[in-house]
Residue, then its C-alpha position, 0 to 999 in steps of 0.5 A: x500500500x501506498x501510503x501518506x503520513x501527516x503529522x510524520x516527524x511527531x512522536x506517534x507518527x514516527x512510530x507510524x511511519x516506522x511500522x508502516x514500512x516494517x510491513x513494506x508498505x511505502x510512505x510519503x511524509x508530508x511535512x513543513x520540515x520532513x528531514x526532522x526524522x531521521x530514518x534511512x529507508x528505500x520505502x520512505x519518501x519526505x516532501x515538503x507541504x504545509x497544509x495550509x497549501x491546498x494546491x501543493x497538497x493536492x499534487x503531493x497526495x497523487x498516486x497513494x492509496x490511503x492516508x494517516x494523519x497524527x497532527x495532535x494537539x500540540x500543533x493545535x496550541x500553536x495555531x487553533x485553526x491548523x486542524x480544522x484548515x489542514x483537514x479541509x484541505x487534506x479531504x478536497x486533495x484526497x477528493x480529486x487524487x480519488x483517494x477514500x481511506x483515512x486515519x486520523x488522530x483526534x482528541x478523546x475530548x470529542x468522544x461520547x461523556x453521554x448520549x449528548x455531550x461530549x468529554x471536552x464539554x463536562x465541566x472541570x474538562x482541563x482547560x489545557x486540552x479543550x482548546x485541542x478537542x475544539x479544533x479536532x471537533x471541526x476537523x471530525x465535522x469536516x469529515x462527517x460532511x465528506x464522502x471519505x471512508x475515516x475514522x477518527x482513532x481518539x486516544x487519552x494519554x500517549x507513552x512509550x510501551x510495548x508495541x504488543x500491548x493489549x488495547x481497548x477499543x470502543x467506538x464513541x466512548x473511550x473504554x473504562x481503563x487507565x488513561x493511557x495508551x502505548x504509541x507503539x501499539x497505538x501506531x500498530x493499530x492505526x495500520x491494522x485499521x486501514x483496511x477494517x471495514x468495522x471503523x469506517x466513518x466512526x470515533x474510535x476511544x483506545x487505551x492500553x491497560x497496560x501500557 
């Protein structure tokens, strides 16, 4: 499978790209600054491309099957428009290349509390994090109004840990366990999910309970 990763040079999804490729998938990194991981392979491809720029990343997405994006929220406190921008723009290139697949990153906060709130509207929701579930909430509203086959994968917190770790899934509401979720198994996930008919168009809540 080809393969675009948004987000490549970041935590989770330099575990992405490294198991993509350990599978001999191939993928192009999609990034402001791609040389920022450091990883030799004659299956990885960097390109430069801001999201921002709907026409570049329209040229950058031909000719791949599928994408993941892992923007999280820390590029969302440096710009709170980023997400809800880069998606519109991600799904009108995926549009015209006929690409359908996606898998994204999004915050738990905008899984189910209930039947109708959302965790980010609870009250006590930290304020650190609300900024970050606000503007995945746009890029979730993006993607329901598209055609695209997504799912959105929302995990708590993300560690290190085993790449074999057991995890709980649970569509729309984030499973009862420790707030946390290994990357690597979480990185192992999102590649299994590609081709799972199970997630499509729906919020997935994930964590390890071991990490």
């Amino acid at each position: 499978m080809r393969l675009i990763v948004t987000g490549g040079t970041g935590r989770l999804g330099r575990r992405v790209v490294m198991e993509a490729l350990s599978r001999n998938h191939t993928v192009t990194i999609l990034s402001r600054s791609p040389e920022a991981i450091d990883l030799a392979h004659p299956g990885l491809q960097r390109v430069s491309v801001n999201v921002r720029d709907q026409a570049a990343l329209a040229e950058a997405v031909q000719g791949h099957d599928a994408v993941i994006s892992t923007l999280g929220h820390r590029r969302a406190a440096e710009a709170p428009d980023l997400l809800s921008v880069g998606m519109a723009n991600l799904i009108a290139a995926m549009e015209g290349a006929g690409i359908q697949r996606i898998v994204a990153l999004a915050s738990a906060g905008i899984l189910q509390l209930d039947a109708s709130r959302l965790r980010f509207e609870r009250a006590g929701y930290p304020e650190a994090f609300r900024a970050g579930s606000q503007a995945h909430l746009k890029a979730w509203e993006h993607l329901e109004a598209s055609a695209l086959d997504w799912t959105l994968v929302c995990p708590p917190e993300l560690v290190e840990g085993d790449r074999e770790a057991l995890l709980s899934v649970q569509a729309d509401y984030l499973p009862e366990g420790p707030l946390k979720v290994s990357m690597e198994a979480l990185a192992r996930w999102m590649i299994d999910a590609l081709p799972d008919a199970s997630c499509s168009r729906k919020r997935v809540g994930i964590l390890s309970p071991t990490p």
